[in-house]
N, C-alpha and C positions, 0 to 999 in steps of 0.2 A: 731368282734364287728364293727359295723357302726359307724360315726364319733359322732353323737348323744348320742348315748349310752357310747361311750369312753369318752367323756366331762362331761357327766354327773358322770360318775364312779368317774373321776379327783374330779371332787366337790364336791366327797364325800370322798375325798382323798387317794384312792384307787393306793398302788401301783403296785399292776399289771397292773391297766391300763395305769399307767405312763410307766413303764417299756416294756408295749406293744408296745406304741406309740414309745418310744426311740426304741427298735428292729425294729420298721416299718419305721421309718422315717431318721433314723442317718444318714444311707447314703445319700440320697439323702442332706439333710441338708448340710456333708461335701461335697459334689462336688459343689454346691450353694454358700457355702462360702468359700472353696477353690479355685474357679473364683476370687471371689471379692477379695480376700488378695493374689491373685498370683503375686507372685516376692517381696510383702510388707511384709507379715505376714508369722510368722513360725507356725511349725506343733501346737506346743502349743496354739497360737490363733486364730485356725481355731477349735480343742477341746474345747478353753474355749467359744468360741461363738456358738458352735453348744450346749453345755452344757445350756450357758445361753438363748438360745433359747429353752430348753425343762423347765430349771426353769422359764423363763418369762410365760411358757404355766402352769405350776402349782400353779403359782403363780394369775392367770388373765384366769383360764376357763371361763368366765361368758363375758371374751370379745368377743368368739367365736362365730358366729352368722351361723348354720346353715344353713341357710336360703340367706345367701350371699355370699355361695362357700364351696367349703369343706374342709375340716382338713388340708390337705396335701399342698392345695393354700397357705392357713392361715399362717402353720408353714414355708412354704418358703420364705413369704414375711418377716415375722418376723426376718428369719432366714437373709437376704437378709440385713435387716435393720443393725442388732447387726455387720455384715460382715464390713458393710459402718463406721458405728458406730467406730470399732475397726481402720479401715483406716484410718480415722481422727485424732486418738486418736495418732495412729503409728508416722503418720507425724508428728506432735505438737512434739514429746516427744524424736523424732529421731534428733540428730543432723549432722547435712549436712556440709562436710569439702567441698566445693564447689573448693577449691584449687585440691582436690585430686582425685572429682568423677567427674566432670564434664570436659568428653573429650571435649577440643575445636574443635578439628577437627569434630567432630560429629554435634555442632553446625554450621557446614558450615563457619566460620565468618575469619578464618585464620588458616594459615598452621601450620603440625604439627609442623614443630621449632618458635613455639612463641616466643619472646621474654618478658624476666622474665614482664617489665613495662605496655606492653599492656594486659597480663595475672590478675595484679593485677589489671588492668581498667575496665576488662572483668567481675571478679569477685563481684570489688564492684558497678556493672551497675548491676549483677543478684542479688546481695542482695537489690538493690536499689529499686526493682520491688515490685510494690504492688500486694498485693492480688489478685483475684487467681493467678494471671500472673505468678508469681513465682511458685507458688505449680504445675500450669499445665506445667512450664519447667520441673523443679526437674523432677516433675512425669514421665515426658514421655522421658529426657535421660540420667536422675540417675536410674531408677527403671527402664527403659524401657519398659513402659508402653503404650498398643495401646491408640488412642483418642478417642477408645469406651471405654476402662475401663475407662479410666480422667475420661470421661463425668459421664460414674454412679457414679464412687466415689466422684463426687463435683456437681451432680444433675445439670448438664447442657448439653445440647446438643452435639454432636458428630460434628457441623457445629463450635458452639461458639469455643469448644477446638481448632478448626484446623483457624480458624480465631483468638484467641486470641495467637498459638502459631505462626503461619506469622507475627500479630502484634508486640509480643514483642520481634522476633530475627531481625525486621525491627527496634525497639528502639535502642538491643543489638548494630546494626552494625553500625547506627547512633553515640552511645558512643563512639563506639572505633574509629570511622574515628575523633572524634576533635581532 
């Protein structure tokens, strides 16, 4: 079936054709959002977002516009969205013991024998950090995460992430020299 003809099936709520599109599409879908939730998201929310990526399409045939790309584009951008979507959701919900994931030495800022009082200075300078600044450290070395994923997962450039994270280990080392 051509993409046409399988949206139209959908809107008539036909499940073979749903269950064709999930046979044709799944894979590609998890490798899609298996990028986006690497090192964030476990096997389960790469399932439940490729899942809700075939219900968002049963749910919403008539948003599919033939005429501005095809099937396969459609459900990956979708699929691409609910991905981002769930990363967001991850962080919010995840709590970050910043005493226990966050090697200093990995931050450049001091040796590994820190001492216990400049650790705690360390600590409540990265909680002090506003918006994104914080989520683009965490992200990139609690989760180790490249500053081309930051950038998709927080819809900003691969230049801003790598400039706002020079900026704010130039804040970090600021703090800890008073």
């Amino acid at each position: 079936m051509n993409d046409e003809k399988i949206i139209i099936a959908i809107r008539n709520r036909s499940e073979g054709a749903i269950n064709e599109t999930i046979d044709k599409y799944s894979k590609l879908l998890w490798s899609i959002i298996g990028k986006v939730l690497n090192n964030i998201g476990s096997v389960q929310d790469i399932e439940e977002c490729v899942a809700d990526t075939f219900i968002y399409l049963w749910e919403n045939p008539h948003k599919f516009d033939p005429s501005r790309g095809k099937l396969k584009s459609w459900l990956s951008i979708i699929a691409r969205t609910k991905a981002i979507d769930r990363c967001r959701e991850i962080a919010k919900t995840r709590t970050i013991s910043l005493e226990s994931t966050i090697l200093v030495s990995d931050l450049g800022i001091v040796d590994d024998m820190i001492q216990e009082e400049t650790r705690r200075v360390l600590i409540a300078a990265v909680n002090a950090l506003g918006e994104p600044d914080r989520e683009i450290l965490v992200r990139r070395y609690y989760y180790e995460q490249k500053p081309k994923e930051i950038a998709l997962a927080l819809n900003l450039s691969v230049k801003q992430v790598n400039n706002r994270l020079y900026q704010t280990k130039q804040k970090l080392r600021e703090a800890l020299s008073n």
